[in-house]
C-alpha positions as CSV (number, residue, x, y, z in Angstrom):
1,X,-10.3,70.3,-58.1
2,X,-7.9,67.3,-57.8
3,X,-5.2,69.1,-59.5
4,X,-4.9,72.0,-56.5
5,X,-5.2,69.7,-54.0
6,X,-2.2,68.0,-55.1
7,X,-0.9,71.3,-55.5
8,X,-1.2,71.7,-51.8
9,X,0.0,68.4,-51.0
10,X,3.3,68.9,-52.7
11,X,3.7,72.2,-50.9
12,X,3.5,70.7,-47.4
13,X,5.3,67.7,-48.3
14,X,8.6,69.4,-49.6
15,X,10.8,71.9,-47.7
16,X,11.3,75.0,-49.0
17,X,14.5,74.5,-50.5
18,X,13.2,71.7,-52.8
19,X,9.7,72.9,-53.5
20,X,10.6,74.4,-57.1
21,X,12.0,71.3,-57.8
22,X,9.4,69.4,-56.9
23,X,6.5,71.4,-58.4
24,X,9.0,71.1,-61.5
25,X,8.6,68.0,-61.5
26,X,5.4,67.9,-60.8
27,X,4.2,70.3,-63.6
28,X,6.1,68.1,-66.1
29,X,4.6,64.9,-65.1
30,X,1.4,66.8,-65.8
31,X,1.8,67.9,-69.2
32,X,3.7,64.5,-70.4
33,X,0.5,63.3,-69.2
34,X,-1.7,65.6,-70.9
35,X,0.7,64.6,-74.3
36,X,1.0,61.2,-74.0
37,X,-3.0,60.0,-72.2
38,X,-4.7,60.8,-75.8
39,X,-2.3,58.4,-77.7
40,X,-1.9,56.1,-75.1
41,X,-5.6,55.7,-74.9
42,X,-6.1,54.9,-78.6
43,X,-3.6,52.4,-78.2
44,X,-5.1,50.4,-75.6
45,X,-9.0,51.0,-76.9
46,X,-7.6,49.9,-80.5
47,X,-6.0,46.6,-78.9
48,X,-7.9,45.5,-75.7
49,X,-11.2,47.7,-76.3
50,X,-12.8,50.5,-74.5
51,X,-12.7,48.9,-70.9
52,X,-9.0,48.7,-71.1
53,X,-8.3,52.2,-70.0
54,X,-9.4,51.7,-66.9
55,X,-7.6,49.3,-66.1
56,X,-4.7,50.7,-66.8
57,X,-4.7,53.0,-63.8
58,X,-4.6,49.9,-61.2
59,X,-0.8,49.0,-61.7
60,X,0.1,53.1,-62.0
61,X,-2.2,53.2,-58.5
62,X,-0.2,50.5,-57.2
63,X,3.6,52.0,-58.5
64,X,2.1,55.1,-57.3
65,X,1.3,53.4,-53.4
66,X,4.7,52.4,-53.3
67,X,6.6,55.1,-54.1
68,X,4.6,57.4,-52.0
69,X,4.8,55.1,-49.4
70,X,8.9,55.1,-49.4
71,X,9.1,58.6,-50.1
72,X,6.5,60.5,-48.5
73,X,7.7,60.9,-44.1
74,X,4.6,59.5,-42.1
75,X,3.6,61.5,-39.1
76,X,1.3,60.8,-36.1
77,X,-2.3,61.7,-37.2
78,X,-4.0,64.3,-36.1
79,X,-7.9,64.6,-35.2
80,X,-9.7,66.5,-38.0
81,X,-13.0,68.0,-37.7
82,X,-15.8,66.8,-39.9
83,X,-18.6,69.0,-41.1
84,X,-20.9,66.5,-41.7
85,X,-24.3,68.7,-42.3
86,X,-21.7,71.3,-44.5
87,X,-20.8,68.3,-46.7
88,X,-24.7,67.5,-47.0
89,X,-25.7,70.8,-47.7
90,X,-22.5,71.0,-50.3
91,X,-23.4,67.7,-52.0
92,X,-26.8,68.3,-52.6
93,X,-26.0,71.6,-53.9
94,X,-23.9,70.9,-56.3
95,X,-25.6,67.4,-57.7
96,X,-28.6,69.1,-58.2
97,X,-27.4,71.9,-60.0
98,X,-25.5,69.2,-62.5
99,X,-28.7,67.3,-62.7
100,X,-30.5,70.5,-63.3
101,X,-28.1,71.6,-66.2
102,X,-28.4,68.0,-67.3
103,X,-31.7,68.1,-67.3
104,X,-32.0,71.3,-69.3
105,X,-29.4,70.2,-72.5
106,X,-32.6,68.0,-73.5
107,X,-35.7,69.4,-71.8
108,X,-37.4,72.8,-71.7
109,X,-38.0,74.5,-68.7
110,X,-40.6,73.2,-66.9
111,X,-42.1,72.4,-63.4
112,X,-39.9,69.9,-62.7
113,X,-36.6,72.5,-63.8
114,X,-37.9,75.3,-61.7
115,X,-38.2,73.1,-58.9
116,X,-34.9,71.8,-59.3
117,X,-33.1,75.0,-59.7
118,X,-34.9,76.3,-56.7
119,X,-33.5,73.4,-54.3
120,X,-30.3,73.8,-55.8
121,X,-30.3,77.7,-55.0
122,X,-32.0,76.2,-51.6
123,X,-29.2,74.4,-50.8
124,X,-26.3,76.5,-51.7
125,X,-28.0,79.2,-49.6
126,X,-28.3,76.6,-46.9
127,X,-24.5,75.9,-47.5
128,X,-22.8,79.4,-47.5
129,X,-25.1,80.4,-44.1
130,X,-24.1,77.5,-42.5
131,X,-20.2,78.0,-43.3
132,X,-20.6,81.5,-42.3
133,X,-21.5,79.4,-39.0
134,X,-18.8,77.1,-39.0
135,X,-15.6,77.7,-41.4
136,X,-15.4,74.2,-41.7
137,X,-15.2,73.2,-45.4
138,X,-14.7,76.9,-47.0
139,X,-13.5,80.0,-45.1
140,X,-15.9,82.7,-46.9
141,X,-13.7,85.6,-45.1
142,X,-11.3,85.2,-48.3
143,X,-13.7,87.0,-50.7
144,X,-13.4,89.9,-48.3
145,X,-10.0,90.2,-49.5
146,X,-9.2,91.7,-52.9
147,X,-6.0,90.4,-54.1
148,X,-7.8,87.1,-53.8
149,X,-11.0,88.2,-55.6
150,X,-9.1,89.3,-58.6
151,X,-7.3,86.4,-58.9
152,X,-10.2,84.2,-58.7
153,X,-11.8,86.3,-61.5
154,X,-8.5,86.4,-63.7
155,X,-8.4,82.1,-63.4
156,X,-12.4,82.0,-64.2
């Protein structure tokens, strides 16, 4: 999820003319990443011990503040609308169905698992009628269109 955000980020943050650049950039920073974290992590958990990778990430979120905060142009903020009872519904959707699968690697089905998956289906239900409602958090128009439902599948 956090990598097409970022994905979206870079797109409004870039004109056109440097957006391949920058999503060059961008997809090389990624895969030096995913090359150099595995080592990088032995390193530290060899030297400093487990709890060292973690904070490892508070100077690189702190390099990472400052150069966003030279590079990146600030605008004036703009209200955004929150859909608070589509973020409830979504949250408790998608927690219990993690708990549930959780719950199932060491349990058998039972009461308790039934239950569970039937508030999770509960929810999501609760979810996709209320954004059919609203729009707010996901536009549900966009599996009308193919293009987008084949893609979706192709990525899954």
């Amino acid at each position: 999820m956090m990598l097409s955000v970022s994905l979206g980020i870079i797109k409004t943050s870039f004109p056109v003319s440097m957006l391949g650049k920058a999503l060059g950039i961008y997809a090389m920073v990624i895969a030096g990443g995913l090359a150099l974290a595995p080592a990088i992590r032995g390193i530290l958990e060899g030297l400093l011990g487990w709890r060292s990778i973690f904070l490892v990430n508070i100077p690189a979120e702190i390099l990472s503040f400052i150069i966003c905060y030279k590079i990146l142009e600030r605008r004036e903020s703009t209200k955004i609308k929150w859909d608070i009872v589509g973020t409830i519904f979504q949250f408790f959707a998608l927690f219990s169905l993690v708990y549930l699968l959780n719950y199932l690697s060491s349990n058998p089905i039972n009461m308790e698992a039934i239950l569970l998956g039937v508030f999770s289906i509960s929810m999501l239900s609760l979810f996709i009628w209320w954004e059919n409602r609203t729009d707010l958090i996901l536009n549900l128009s966009l599996l009308k269109m193919l293009v987008f439902l084949h893609t979706t599948s192709v990525c899954i």
